[in-house]
ZAMARGU-4260 file (C-alpha; in steps of 0.2 Angstrom, whole numbers, plus 5000, padded with zeros to 4 digits):
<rodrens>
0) 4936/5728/5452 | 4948/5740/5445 | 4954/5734/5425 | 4967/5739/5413 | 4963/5745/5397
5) 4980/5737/5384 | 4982/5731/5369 | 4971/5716/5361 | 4956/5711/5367 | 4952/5694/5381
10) 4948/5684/5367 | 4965/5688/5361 | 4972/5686/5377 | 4964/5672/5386 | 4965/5669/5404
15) 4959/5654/5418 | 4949/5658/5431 | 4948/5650/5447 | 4942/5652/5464 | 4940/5646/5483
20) 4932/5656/5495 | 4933/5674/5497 | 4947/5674/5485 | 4945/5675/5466 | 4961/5676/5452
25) 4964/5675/5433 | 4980/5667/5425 | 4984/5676/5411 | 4992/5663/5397 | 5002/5675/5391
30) 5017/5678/5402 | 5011/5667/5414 | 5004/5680/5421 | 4992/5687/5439 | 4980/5694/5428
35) 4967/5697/5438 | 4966/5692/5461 | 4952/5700/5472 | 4947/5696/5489 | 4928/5698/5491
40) 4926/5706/5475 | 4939/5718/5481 | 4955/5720/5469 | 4973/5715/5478 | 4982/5715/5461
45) 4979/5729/5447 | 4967/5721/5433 | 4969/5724/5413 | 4961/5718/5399 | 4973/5710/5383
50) 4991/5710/5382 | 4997/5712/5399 | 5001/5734/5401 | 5018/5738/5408 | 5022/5718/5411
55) 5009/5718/5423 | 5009/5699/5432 | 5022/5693/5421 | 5033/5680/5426 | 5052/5685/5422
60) 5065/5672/5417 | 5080/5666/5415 | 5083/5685/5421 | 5074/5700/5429 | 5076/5718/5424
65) 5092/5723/5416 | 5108/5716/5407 | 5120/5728/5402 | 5123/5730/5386 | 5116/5712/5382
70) 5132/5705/5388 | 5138/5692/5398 | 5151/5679/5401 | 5147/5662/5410 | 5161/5651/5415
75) 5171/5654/5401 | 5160/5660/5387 | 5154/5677/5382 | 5136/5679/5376 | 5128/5693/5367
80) 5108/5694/5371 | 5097/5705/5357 | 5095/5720/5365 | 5077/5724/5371 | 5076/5740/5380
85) 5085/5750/5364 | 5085/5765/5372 | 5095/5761/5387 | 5107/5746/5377 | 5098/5734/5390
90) 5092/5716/5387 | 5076/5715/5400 | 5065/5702/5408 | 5069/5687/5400 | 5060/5676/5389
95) 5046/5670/5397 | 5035/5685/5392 | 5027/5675/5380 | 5013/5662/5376 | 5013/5649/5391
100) 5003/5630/5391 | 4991/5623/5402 | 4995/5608/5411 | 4983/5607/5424 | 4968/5613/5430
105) 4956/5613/5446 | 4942/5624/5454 | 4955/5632/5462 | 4973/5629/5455 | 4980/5631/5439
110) 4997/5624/5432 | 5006/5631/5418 | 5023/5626/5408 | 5034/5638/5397 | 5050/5629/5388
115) 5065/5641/5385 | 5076/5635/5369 | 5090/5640/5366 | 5092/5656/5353 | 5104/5671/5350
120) 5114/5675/5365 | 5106/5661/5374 | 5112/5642/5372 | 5102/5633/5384 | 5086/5625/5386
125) 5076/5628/5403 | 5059/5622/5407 | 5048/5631/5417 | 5032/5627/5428 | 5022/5638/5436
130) 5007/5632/5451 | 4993/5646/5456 | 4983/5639/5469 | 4969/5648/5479 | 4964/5643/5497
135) 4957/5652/5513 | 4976/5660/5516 | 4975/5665/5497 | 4985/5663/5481 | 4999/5655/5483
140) 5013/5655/5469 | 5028/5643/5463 | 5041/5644/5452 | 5051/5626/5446 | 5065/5628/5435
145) 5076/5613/5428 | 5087/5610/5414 | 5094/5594/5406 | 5109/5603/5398 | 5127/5593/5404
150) 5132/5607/5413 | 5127/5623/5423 | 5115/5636/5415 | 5114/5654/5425 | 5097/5659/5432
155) 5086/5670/5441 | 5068/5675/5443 | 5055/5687/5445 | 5038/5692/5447 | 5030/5708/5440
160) 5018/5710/5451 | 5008/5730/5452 | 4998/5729/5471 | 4980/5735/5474 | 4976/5742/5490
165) 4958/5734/5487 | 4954/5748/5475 | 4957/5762/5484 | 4969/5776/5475 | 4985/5777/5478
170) 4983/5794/5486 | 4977/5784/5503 | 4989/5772/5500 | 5003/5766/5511 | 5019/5753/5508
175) 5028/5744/5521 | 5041/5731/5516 | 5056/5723/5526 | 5070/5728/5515 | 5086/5737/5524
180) 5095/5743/5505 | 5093/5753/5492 | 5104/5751/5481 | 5108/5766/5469 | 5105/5765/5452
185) 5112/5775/5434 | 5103/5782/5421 | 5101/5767/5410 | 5095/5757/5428 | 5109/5748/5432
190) 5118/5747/5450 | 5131/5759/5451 | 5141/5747/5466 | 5133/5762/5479 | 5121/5757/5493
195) 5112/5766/5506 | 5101/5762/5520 | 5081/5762/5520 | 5066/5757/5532 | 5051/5758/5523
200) 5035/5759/5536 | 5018/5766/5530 | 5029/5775/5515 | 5014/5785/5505 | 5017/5780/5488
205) 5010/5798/5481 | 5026/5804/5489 | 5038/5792/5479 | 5045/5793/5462 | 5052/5773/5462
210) 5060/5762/5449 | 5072/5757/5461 | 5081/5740/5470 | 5081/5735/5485 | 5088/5722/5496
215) 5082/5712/5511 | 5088/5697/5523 | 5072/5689/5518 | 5060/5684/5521 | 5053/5697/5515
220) 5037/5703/5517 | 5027/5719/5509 | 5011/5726/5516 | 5001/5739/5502 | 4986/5746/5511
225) 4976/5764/5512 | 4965/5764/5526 | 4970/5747/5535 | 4963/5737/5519 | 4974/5728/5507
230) 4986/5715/5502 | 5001/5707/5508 | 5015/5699/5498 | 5027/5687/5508 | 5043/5682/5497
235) 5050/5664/5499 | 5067/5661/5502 | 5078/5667/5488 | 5069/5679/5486 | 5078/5696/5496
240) 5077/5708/5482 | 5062/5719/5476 | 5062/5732/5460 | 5049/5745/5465 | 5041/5753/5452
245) 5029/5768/5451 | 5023/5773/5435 | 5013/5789/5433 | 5001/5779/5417 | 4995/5763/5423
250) 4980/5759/5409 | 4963/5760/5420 | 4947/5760/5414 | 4943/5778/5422 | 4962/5785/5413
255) 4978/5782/5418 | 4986/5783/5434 | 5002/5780/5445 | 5003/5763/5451 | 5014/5754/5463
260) 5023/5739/5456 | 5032/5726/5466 | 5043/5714/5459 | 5050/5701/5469 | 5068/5694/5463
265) 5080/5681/5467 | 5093/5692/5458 | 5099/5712/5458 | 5097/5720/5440 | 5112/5716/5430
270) 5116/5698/5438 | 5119/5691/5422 | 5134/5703/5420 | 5138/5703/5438 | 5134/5685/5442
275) 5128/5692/5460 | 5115/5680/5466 | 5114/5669/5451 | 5107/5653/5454 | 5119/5637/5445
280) 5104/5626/5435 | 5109/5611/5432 | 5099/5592/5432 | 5103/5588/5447 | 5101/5607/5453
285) 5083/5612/5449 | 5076/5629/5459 | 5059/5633/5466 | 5054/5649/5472 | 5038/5654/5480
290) 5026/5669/5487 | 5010/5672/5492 | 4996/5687/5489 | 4982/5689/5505 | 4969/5702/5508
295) 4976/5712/5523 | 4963/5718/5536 | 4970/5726/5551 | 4954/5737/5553
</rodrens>
């Protein structure tokens, strides 16, 4: 299996294992993360080692991506997030990037919890519980969020996920996915209100320079293979827009190298600021989201 050199060691950064089959995952603790997933010793996800490289499996909440300048206003109120993305003045990815419990645990399923409380920016409290359960169809992925605040809390949800073609390089690999937008984005990442057209069939990801959005009906499904071997990612409802991503240094234990990440989101960059696709949390409005990773075998 292919793994990630990062920061921190395993011992730092523990993991649960579990199994079923031909499949095989680790759950990283930290970031509630898809450390680790192979199908007959073959890797559908990319592996690491420590601290989770280039939020690598990281589960992204109350937001995904970007907010713009930190800001945003929710019926009513404004609210300034601590910028963390200083470069580009953007708050990113949430809060959820952090050390998550165990609830549960089985052979093959593992539950996980991670409390939100409120902070700067931020005056809500969410509570979220994440399920990894392996079976013959694979691992299967579910994301509960509730709130007992007295009114609505804005929310959305992603997954960092960075695909595998079972191990083969990137140079053989190939990406289909059933999304029909891109929508264009500026310098700092954030959508510039422009869309264009896309069909992405058998795109070879050497030829793509990505850390872009797109958009889907839903639901959407992504297909990573080099070779007719690989994975396949299938987005629950909710779930229509994906922020691909292909950095040129993933950490590998032969060097770094380019990588295809895709993140599954129930929100565009910037919802918080544009309140597109924002779900409404409330108590007696709690959201679950789903997806599951196979191997892919069409040869």
């Amino acid at each position: 299996m292919t793994s990630g050199r990062a920061a921190g060691s395993d011992a730092e950064y523990p993991s649960v294992a579990i199994s079923h089959g031909d499949y095989a995952a680790e759950i990283a603790l930290f970031g509630g993360a898809v450390k680790a997933l192979t199908y007959r010793g073959a890797p559908l996800v990319e592996g690491y080692e420590g601290k989770p490289p280039l939020m690598a499996g990281v589960v992204l909440a109350p937001w995904p991506n970007r907010t713009e300048d930190g800001w945003f206003e929710w019926q009513g109120s404004a609210h300034q997030l601590d910028i963390t993305e200083p470069e580009h003045n953007n708050a990113i990815h949430g809060f959820a990037v952090d050390w998550w419990r165990m609830k549960e645990r089985t052979e093959n399923r593992v539950v996980l919890t991670f409390d939100i409380e409120p902070r700067h920016g931020w005056p809500w409290a969410i509570q979220l519980e994440v399920t990894y359960c392996l079976d013959e169809h694979g691992l299967y992925h579910q994301l509960t969020a509730r709130t007992a605040e007295p009114g609505e809390v804005p929310f959305a949800y992603g997954l960092h996920l960075y695909l595998s073609p079972q191990g083969a390089g990137v140079g053989e690999a190939v990406l289909s996915v059933g999304v029909g937008k891109r929508h264009l984005l500026d310098g700092r990442n954030l959508p510039t209100g422009q869309t264009e057209p896309v069909c992405i069939v058998n795109q070879p990801i050497a030829e793509v320079d990505w850390d872009d959005c797109f958009q889907g009906e839903g639901p959407l499904t992504a297909i990573y293979t080099a070779g007719g071997k690989g994975v396949r990612l299938e987005m629950g409802e909710g779930l229509n827009w994906v922020q691909m991503f292909t950095p040129a240094d993933f950490p590998r234990v032969d060097g770094p190298g380019k990588a295809l990440a895709v993140e599954p989101m129930s929100a565009p960059p910037n919802a918080l600021h544009s309140g597109e696709d924002l779900v409404r949390l409330s108590a007696q409005n709690p959201q679950t989201f789903t997806l599951r990773l196979a191997a892919e075998n069409t040869k």
